[in-house]
C-alpha positions in Angstrom: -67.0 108.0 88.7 -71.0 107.3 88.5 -70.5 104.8 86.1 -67.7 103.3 88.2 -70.0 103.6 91.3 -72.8 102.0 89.8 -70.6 98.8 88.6 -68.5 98.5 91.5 -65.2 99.3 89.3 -62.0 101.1 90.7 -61.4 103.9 88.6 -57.5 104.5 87.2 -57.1 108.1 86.4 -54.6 110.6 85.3 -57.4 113.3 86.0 -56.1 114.9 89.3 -60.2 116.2 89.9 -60.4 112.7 91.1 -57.9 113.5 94.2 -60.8 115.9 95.7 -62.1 113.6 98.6 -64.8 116.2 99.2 -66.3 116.3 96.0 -65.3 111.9 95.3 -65.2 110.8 99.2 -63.4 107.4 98.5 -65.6 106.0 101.1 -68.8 106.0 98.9 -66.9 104.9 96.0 -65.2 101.5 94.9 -62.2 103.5 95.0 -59.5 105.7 92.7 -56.1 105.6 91.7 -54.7 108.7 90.3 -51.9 108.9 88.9 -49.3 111.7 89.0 -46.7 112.2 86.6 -45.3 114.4 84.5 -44.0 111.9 81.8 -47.8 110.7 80.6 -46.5 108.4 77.7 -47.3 104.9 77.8 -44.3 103.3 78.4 -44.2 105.8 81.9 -47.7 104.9 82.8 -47.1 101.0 82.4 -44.3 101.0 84.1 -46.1 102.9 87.2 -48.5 100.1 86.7 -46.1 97.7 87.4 -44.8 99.4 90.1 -48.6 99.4 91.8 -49.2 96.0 91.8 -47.2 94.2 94.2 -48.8 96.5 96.7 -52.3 96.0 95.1 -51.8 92.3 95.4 -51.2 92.9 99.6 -53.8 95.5 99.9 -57.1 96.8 98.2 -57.7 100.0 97.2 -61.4 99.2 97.9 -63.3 102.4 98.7 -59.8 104.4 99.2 -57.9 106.6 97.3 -54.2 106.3 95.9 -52.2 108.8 94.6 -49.3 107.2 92.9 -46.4 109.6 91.9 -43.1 108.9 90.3 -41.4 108.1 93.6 -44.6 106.6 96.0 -48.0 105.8 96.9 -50.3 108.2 99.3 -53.5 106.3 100.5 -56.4 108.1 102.0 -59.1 106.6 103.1 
């Protein structure tokens, strides 16, 4: 996260530590995506990949959090 930070990178995650907006307020970071699932193999997590897109094409995840399960997104700002 303070490497992230530092180089103004958004930070892809499967650790759910990341989801704690006291400890990582998305606000003073260039923002998270954690992902949520229980199948963790790489065909599951590319295909929640492509699944994010579209909706990172219409909106930035700039200095929020997103929480991307099997079935949606949460966004917290």
């Amino acid at each position: 996260a303070d490497r992230c930070q530092v180089e103004g990178r958004l930070l892809l995650t499967l650790d759910r530590d990341f989801s704690n907006t006291i400890r990582y307020p998305p606000s003073q970071y260039p923002g998270f995506v954690v992902f949520r699932t229980r199948d963790q193999s790489k065909p599951a997590l590319i295909e929640m990949a492509r699944r994010l897109l579209p909706l990172m094409a219409e909106h930035s995840p700039q200095h929020q959090l997103w929480v991307v399960s099997d079935s949606h997104v949460r966004v917290r700002t």
